[in-house]
C-alpha positions in Angstrom: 152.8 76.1 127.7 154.2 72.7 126.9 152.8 70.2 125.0 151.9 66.4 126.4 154.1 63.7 125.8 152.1 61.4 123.5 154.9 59.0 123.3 153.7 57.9 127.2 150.3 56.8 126.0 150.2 53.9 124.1 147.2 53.0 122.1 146.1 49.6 123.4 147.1 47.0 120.5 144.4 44.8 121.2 144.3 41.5 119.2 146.7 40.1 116.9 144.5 40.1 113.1 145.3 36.6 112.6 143.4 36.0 115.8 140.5 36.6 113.3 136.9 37.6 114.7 137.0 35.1 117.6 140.1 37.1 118.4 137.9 40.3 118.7 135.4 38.8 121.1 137.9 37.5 123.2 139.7 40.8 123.6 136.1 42.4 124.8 135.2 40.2 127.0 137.9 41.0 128.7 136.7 44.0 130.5 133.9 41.5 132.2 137.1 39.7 134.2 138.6 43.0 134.7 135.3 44.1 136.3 135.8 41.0 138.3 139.0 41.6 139.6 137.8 45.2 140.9 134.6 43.4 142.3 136.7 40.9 144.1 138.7 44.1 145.6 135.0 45.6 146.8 133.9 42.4 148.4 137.2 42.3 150.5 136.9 46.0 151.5 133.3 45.5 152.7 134.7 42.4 154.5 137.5 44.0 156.6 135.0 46.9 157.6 132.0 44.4 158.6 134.5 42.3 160.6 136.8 44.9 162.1 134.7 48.0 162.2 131.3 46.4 162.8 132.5 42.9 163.8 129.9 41.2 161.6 131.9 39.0 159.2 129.9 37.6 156.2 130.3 33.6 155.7 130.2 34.7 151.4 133.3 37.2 151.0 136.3 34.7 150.4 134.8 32.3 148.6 133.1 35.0 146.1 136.6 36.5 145.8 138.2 33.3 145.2 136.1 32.2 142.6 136.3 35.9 140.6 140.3 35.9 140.5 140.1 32.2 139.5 138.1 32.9 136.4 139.7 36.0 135.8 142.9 33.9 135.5 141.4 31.2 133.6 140.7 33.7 131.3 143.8 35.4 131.6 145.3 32.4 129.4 142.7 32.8 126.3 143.1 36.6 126.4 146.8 36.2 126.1 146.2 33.7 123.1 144.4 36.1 121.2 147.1 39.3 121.2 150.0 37.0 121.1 150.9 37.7 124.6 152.3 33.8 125.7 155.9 33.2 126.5 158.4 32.3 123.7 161.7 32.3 123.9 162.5 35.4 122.0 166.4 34.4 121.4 165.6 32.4 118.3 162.5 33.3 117.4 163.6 37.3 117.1 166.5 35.9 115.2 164.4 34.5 112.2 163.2 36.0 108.6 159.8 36.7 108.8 158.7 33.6 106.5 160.2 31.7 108.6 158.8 33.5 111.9 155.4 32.7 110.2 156.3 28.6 109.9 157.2 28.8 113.5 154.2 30.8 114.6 152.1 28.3 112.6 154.0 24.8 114.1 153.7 26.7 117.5 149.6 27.5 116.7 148.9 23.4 115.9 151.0 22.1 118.7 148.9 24.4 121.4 146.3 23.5 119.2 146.7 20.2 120.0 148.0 20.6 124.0 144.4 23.0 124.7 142.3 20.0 123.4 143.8 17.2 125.4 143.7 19.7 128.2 140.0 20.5 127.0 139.6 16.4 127.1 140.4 16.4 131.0 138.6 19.3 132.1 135.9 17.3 130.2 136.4 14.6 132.7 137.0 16.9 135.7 133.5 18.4 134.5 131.7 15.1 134.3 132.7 14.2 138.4 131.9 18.1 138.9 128.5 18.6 137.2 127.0 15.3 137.0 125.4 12.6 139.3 126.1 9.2 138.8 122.8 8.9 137.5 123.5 11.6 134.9 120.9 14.2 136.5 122.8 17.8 136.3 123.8 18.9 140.0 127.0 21.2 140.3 129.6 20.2 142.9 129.5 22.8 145.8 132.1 23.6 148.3 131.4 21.8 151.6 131.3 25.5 153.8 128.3 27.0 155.8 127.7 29.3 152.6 128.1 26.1 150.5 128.3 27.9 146.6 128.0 26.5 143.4 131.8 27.4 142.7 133.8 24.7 142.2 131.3 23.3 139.8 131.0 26.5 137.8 135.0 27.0 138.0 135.2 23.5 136.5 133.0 24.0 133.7 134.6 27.7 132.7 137.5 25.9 132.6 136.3 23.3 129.9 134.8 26.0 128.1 138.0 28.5 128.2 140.5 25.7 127.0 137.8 24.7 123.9 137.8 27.9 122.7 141.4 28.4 123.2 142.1 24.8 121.0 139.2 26.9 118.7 141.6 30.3 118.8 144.8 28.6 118.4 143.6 26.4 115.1 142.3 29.9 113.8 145.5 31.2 114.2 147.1 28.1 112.5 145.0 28.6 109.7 145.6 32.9 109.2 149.7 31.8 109.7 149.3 29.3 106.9 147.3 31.5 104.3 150.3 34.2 105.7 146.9 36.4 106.4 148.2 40.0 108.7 
């Protein structure tokens, strides 16, 4: 009988530990987006068999699916931030000491620090066109179809919420880089 090869199964890494507690709760909210992706996949495959097997389309299927894979990918970006997942170009950056790895890891943290609250700062603005009448009562902007959903609105404000705590996530990580914390 042979044995399993455990070198095929890799434990999932999860967060980075400079990504520090916050780190941690963005990693586990991650299932909830996964979730929404497989949702998103059940509200199509109902809608191909209402239309083409029972030729009753629903007016809420594309919209709903839409709006799940757009805040999955929203999200996408935070969850990346926490386990150190982004794009760099590996070239130089492989070809560094480690201090000086951590000096780049720290300039890199305050720069998208700094990039994820000016993008926070128009998503704010985007929000405020989005959420808010012109006499500052709350209403959500809606889409304009026969269903008519809440979605852009919401999409808008996820938005401003998932770039704060990324400027939030990416200072933290500034801070752990600079106190060399692993």
């Amino acid at each position: 009988m042979s044995q399993p090869d455990d070198s095929l199964e890799k434990e999932d890494p999860g967060p980075i530990p400079e990504a520090g507690l916050l780190g941690k709760w963005i990693d586990k909210a991650g299932l909830i987006f996964a979730a929404g992706i497989v949702v998103s996949m059940l509200v199509l495959i109902n809608e191909v068999v209402l239309r083409y097997v029972f030729n009753a389309p629903t007016i809420w299927a594309h919209e709903t699916t839409i709006f799940l894979c757009g805040a999955a990918f929203v999200f996408g970006g935070l969850y990346c931030t926490a386990r150190d997942r982004h794009i760099r170009v590996v070239l130089i950056y492989d070809s560094l000491s480690p201090s000086l790895r951590r000096a780049f890891d720290f300039v890199i943290s305050v720069i998208c620090a700094l990039a994820s609250a000016v993008f926070a700062w128009a998503a704010w603005l985007m929000v405020q066109r989005a959420a808010f009448r012109p006499d500052g009562s709350f209403r959500l902007e809606r889409s304009g179809s026969a269903w008519d959903p809440v979605y852009p609105g919401l999409i808008k404000v996820f938005l401003l919420c998932v770039l704060t705590i990324m400027a939030i996530q990416f200072l933290v990580l500034a801070f752990n880089y600079a106190r060399g914390r692993k």
